[in-house]
C-alpha positions in Angstrom: 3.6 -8.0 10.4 7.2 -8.8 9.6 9.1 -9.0 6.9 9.5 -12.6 8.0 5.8 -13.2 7.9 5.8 -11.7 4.8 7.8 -14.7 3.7 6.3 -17.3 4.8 2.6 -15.8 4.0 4.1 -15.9 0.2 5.4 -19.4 1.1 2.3 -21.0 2.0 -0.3 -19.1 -0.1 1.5 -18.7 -3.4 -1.0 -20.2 -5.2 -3.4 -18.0 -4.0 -4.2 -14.6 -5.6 -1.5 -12.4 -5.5 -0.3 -8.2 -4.1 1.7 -6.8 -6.1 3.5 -3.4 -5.3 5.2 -1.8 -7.7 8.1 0.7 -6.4 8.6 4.0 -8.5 11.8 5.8 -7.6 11.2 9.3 -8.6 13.5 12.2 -9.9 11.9 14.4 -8.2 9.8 15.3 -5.1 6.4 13.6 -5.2 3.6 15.6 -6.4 -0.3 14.7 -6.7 -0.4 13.0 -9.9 3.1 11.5 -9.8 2.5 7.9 -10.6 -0.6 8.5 -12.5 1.0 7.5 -16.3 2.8 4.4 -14.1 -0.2 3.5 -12.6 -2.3 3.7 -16.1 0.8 1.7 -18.0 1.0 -1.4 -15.3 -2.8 -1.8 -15.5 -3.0 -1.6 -19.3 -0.2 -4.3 -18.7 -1.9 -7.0 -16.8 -5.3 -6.2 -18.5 -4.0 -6.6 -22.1 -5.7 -3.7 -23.2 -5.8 0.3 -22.5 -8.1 1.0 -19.3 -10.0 4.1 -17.9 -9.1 5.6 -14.3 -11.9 7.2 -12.2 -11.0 9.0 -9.0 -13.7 7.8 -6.5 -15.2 10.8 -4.1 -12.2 10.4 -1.4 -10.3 10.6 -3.7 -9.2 6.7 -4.5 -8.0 5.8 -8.2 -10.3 2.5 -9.6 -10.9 0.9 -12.7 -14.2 2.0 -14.2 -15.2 -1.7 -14.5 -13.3 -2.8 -11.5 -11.2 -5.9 -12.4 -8.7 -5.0 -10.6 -8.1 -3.1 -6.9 -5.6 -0.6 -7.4 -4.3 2.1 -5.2 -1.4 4.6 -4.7 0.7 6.3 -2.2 3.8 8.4 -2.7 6.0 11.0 0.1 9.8 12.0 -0.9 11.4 11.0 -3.8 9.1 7.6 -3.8 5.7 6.2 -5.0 3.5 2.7 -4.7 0.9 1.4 -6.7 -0.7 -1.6 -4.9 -3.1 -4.0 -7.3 -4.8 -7.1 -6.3 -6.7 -9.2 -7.8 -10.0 -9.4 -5.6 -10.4 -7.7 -2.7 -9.6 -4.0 -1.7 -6.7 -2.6 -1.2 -5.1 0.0 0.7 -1.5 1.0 0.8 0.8 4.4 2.5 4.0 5.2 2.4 5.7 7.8 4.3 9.2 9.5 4.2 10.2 9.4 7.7 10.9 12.8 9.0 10.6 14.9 12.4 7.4 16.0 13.4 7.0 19.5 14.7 4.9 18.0 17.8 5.6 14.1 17.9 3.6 13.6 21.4 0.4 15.9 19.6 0.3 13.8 16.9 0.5 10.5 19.2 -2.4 11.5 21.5 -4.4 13.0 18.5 -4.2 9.8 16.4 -2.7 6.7 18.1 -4.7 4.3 20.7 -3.2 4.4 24.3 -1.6 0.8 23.3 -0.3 2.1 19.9 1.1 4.7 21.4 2.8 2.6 24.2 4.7 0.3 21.3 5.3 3.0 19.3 7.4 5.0 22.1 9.3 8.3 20.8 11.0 6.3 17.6 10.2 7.9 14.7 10.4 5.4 12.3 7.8 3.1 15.1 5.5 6.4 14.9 5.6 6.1 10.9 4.9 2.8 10.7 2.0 2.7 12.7 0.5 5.7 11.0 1.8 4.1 7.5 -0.8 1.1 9.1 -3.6 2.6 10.1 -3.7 4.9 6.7 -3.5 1.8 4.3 -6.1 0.3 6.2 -8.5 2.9 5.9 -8.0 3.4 3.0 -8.8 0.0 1.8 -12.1 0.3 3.7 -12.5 3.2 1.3 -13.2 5.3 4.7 -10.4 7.4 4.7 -9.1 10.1 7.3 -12.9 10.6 8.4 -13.4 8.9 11.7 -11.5 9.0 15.1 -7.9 7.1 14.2 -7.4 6.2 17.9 -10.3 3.9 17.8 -8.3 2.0 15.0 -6.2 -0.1 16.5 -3.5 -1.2 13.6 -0.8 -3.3 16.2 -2.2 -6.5 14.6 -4.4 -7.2 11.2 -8.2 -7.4 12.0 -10.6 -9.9 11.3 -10.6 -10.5 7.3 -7.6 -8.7 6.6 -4.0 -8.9 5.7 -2.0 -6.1 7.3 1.6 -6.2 6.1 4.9 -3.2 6.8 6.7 -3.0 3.9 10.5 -2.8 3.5 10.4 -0.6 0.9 13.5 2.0 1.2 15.7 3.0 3.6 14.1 6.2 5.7 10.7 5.0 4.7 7.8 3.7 6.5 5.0 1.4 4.3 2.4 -0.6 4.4 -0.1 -2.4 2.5 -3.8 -3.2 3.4 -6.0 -5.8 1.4 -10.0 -7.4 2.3 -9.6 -11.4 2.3 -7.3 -14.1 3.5 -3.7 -13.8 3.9 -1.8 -14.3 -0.6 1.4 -13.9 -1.9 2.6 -10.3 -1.5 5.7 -8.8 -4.0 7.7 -5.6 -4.0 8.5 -5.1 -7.8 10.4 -2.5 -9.1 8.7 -0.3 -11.5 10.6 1.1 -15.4 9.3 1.3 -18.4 11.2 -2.2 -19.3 9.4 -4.2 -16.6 6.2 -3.0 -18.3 6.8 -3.7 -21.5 8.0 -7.0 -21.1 6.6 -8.5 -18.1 7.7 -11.7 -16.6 5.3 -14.6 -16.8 4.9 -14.8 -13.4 2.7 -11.4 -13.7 1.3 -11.9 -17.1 0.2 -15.3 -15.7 -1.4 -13.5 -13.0 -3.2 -10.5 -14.5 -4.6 -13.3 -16.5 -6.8 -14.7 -14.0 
């Protein structure tokens, strides 16, 4: 999907319930555990009250009592937490970089059609990946099952399926179960948390 779909998705449907994905720009490298304290603070945020994280058996961060569907991607010097409301959620980002064996990776992962549209452009192999991860991982199934029977060129039945323009030399996407909603990029600081708009306290209210 295109930014331009993006917009008018959020056009149509913005009384609907709401994605929200919070950018963290990091000062360093990403590491496992980089946007945990982030993830924690923006919950407590739109719940009104300190929360407890579980890591789910693939490895998935939730909310012990599940009001919200979080999840969290990070690669370079750049992490997103995804939240909606109802339905899960799925979201990837990916530093775009070369690969060691571009038409391996292609054949090993991508359906013949994918790999048609996706060509040799890096940045078209990122973002189909970038797809197909956020997807699966808001099925909760993870990297388990053949990824060239996924087909990611277009959102499935009962799913939004949105790129995300997230950085220059990044690839993103986000993933989420349920009819098409407002989707926002919001940058993430301490500030933003502390006093939140009321836009999103309006939201996280629901």
């Amino acid at each position: 999907m295109t930014l331009s779909h993006q917009r008018a998705i959020a056009a149509r449907y913005s009384g609907d319930v709401a994605i929200d994905v919070y950018r963290i720009r990091l000062a360093h490298t990403a590491m496992p555990g980089c946007a945990n304290a982030a993830l924690r603070a923006i919950v407590a945020m739109r719940l009104g009250r300190e929360v407890e994280l579980a890591i789910d058996p693939r490895g998935k961060p939730q909310l012990a009592g599940r009001e919200l569907e979080v999840n969290v991607s990070h690669s370079g010097e750049l992490a997103l937490i995804a939240i909606s409301d109802a339905g899960a959620i799925g979201v990837d980002v990916e530093q775009v970089r070369p690969l060691h064996d571009a038409r391996a990776f292609i054949k090993r992962f991508f359906s013949a059609a994918e790999a048609a549209e996706a060509g040799d452009e890096l940045a078209a192999i990122f973002r189909t990946w970038c797809r197909k991860e956020a997807l699966l991982k808001a099925r909760g199934i993870g990297l388990v099952m053949p990824l060239a029977a996924v087909d990611v060129r277009s959102s499935p039945p009962g799913w939004l399926l949105a790129d995300l323009d997230v950085a220059p030399g990044y690839a993103a996407a986000v993933a989420r179960a349920g009819e098409p909603a407002e989707l926002r990029i919001i940058d993430y600081s301490d500030d933003n948390v502390r006093d939140a708009s009321p836009a999103i306290a309006r939201n996280s209210s629901r």
